[in-house]
C-alpha beads as a LAMMPS data file, in Angstrom:
LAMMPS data file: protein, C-alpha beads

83 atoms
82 bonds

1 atom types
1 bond types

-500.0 500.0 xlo xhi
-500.0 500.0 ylo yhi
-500.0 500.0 zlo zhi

Masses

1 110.0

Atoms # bond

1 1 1 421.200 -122.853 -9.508
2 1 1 424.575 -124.735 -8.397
3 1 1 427.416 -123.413 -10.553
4 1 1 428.511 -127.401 -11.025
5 1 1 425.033 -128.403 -12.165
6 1 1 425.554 -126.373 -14.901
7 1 1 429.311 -127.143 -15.328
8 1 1 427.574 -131.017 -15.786
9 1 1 424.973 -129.844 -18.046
10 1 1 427.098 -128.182 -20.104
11 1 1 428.688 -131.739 -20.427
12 1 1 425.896 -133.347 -21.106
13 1 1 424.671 -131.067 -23.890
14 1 1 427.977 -130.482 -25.360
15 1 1 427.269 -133.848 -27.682
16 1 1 424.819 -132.327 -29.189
17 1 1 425.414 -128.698 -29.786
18 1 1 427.258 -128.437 -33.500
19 1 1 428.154 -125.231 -33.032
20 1 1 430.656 -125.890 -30.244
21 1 1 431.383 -121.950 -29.074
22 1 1 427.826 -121.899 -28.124
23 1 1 428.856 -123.797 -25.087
24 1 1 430.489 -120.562 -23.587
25 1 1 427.746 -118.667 -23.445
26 1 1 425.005 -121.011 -21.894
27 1 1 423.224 -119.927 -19.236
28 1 1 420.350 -121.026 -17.439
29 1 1 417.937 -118.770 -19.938
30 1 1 419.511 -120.642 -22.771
31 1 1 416.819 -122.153 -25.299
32 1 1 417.731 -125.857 -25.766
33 1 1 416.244 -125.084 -29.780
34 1 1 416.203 -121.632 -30.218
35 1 1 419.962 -120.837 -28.905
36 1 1 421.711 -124.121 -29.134
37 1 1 419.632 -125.899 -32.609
38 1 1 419.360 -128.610 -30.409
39 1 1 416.251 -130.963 -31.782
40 1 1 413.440 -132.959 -30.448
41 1 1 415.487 -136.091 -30.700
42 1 1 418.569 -134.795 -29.426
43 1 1 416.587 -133.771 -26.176
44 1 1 415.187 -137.758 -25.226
45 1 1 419.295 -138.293 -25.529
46 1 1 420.166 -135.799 -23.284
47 1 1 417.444 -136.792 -21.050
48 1 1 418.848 -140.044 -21.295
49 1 1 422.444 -139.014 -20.421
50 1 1 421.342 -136.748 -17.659
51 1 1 419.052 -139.990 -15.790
52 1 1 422.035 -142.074 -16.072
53 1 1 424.876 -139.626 -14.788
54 1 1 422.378 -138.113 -12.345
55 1 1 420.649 -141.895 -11.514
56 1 1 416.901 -140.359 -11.961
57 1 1 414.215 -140.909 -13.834
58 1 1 412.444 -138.148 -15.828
59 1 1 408.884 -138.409 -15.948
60 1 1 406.439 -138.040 -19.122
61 1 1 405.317 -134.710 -18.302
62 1 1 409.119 -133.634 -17.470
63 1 1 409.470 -133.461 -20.781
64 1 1 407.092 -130.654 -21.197
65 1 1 409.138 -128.215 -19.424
66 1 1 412.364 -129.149 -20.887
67 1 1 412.295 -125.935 -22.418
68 1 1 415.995 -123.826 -21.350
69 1 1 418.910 -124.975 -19.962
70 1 1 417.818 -123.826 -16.693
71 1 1 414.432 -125.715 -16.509
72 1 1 416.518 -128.876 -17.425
73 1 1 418.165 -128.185 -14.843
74 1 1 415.295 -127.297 -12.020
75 1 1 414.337 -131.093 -13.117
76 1 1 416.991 -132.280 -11.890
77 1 1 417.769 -130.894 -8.992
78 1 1 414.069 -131.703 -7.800
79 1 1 414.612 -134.863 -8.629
80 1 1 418.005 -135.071 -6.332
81 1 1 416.215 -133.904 -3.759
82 1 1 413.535 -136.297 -3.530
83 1 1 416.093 -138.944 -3.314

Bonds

1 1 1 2
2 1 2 3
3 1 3 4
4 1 4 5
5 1 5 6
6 1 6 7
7 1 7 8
8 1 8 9
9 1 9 10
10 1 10 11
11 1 11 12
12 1 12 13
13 1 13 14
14 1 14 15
15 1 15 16
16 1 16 17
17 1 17 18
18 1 18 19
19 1 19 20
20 1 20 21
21 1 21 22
22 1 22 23
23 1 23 24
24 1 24 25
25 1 25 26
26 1 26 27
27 1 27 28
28 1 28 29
29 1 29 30
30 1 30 31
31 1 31 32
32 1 32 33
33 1 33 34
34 1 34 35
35 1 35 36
36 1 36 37
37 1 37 38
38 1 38 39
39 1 39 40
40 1 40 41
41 1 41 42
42 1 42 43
43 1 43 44
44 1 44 45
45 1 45 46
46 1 46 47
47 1 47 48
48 1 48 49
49 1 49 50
50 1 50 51
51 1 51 52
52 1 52 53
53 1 53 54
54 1 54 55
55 1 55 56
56 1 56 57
57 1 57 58
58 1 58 59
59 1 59 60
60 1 60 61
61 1 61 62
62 1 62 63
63 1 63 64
64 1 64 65
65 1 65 66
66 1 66 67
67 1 67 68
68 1 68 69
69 1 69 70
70 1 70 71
71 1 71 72
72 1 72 73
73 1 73 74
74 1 74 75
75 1 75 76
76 1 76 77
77 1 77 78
78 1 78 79
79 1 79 80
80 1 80 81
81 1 81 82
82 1 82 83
């Protein structure tokens, strides 16, 4: 996983994570719900942010496997590489 994909992600996720010195510790094994609280709604935003910062489009079954911080991630690199 690129170190500045995850510098980004952080970014995008930062928004939604209320508990703002959670953002240190992210990793790519970070839950999006478990670790960060993040909710269902919060994650269609961040997909949101992510398509237009990253100009892709996530697909309906993307969403399945939005699971960590790394998966998010994997998404979106796959998608960058397709382009």
């Amino acid at each position: 996983m690129s170190a500045d994909l995850l510098h980004d992600f952080k970014e995008i996720l930062a928004p939604y994570v209320k508990e703002k010195d959670l953002l240190n510790a992210i990793t790519q094994d970070t839950h999006l719900s478990d670790d960060l609280h993040i909710n269902s709604s919060n994650v269609v935003d961040i997909v949101l942010d992510a398509e237009t910062k990253y100009n892709i489009v996530f697909e309906d079954d993307d969403f399945e496997k939005l699971g960590t911080v790394g998966s998010c991630i994997q998404i979106v690199q796959q998608k960058l590489a397709r382009k």
